[in-house]
N, C-alpha and C positions, 0 to 999 in steps of 0.2 A: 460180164453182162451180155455182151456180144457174141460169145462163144455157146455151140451147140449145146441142149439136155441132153443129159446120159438117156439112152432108147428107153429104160426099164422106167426114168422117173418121168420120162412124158407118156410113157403108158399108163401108168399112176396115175397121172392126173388130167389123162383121155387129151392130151395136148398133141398135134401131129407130128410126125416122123420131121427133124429137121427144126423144129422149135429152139427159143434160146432160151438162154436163163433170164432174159429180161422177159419172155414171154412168161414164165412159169411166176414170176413176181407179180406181174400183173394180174391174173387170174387169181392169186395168193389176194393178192392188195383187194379186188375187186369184191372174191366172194364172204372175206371179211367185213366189207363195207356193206353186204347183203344181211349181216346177222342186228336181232335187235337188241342187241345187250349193249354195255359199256367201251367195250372192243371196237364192234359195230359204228357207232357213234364217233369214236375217234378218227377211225379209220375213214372214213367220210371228212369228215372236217380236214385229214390228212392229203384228201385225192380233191379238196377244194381250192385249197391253199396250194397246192403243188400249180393245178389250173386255172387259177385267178389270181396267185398271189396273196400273200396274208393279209387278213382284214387288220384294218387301222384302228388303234385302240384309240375311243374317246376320253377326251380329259376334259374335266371340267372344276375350275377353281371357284371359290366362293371367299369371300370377305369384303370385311365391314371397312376397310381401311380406302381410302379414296385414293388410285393414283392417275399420271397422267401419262397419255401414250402418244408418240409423236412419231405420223407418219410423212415419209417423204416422197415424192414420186421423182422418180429421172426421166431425165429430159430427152424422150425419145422422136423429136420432129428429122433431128439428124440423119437417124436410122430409114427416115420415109424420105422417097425422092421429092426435091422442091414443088412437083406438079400437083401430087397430095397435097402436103405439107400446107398451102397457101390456098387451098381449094376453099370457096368460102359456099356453101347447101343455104340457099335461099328455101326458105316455107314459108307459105301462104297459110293465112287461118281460113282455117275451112268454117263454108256456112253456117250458119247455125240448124241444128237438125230438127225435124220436125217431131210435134210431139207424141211419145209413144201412143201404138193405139191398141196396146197388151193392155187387156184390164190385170190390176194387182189380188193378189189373194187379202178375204177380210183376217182380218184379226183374227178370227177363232180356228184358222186353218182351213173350214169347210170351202170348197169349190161350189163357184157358182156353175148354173149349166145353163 
């Protein structure tokens, strides 16, 4: 991949003097992904996943059977320095707010003006 085009096949394919074959791929890869057929299509979804990684397939189960799921959480105060860890966040209830003073739209949608 790293090693030079033969001169004749990057004249071919208008690629400069000194090009690699990982160049010649790319241009291959890219003006594939320009065509609108089934190729095309593929070959996009191929230069996506290459660049973002494959998309995660959704699963979704259904049934009528009732079960039960028990989660557990660990015990992570250890992992925080005691200064956190025992930090106790005092809040105040705030005011009470005043009342809006947006009129609401009627019922039938129309704006008043």
């Amino acid at each position: 991949m790293e090693s030079r085009l033969p001169l004749e096949v990057a004249i071919a394919m208008k690629l400069p003097f000194g090009a690699l074959w990982s160049d010649a791929l790319a241009l291959v890869s890219a003006r594939t992904a320009l065509k609108s057929t089934e190729t095309g299509i593929l070959q996009r979804k191929e230069i996506r996943e290459a660049c973002e990684g494959k998309a995660v397939a959704r699963v979704e189960v259904f049934s009528d059977e009732t079960i039960d799921i028990n989660v557990s959480f660990e015990d992570t105060s250890k992992l925080l320095s005691h200064k956190h860890a025992e930090r106790i966040i005092d809040v105040e209830q705030p005011e009470e707010l005043p009342e809006s003073t947006s009129k609401e739209l009627p019922d039938d949608g129309d704006v008043e003006e």
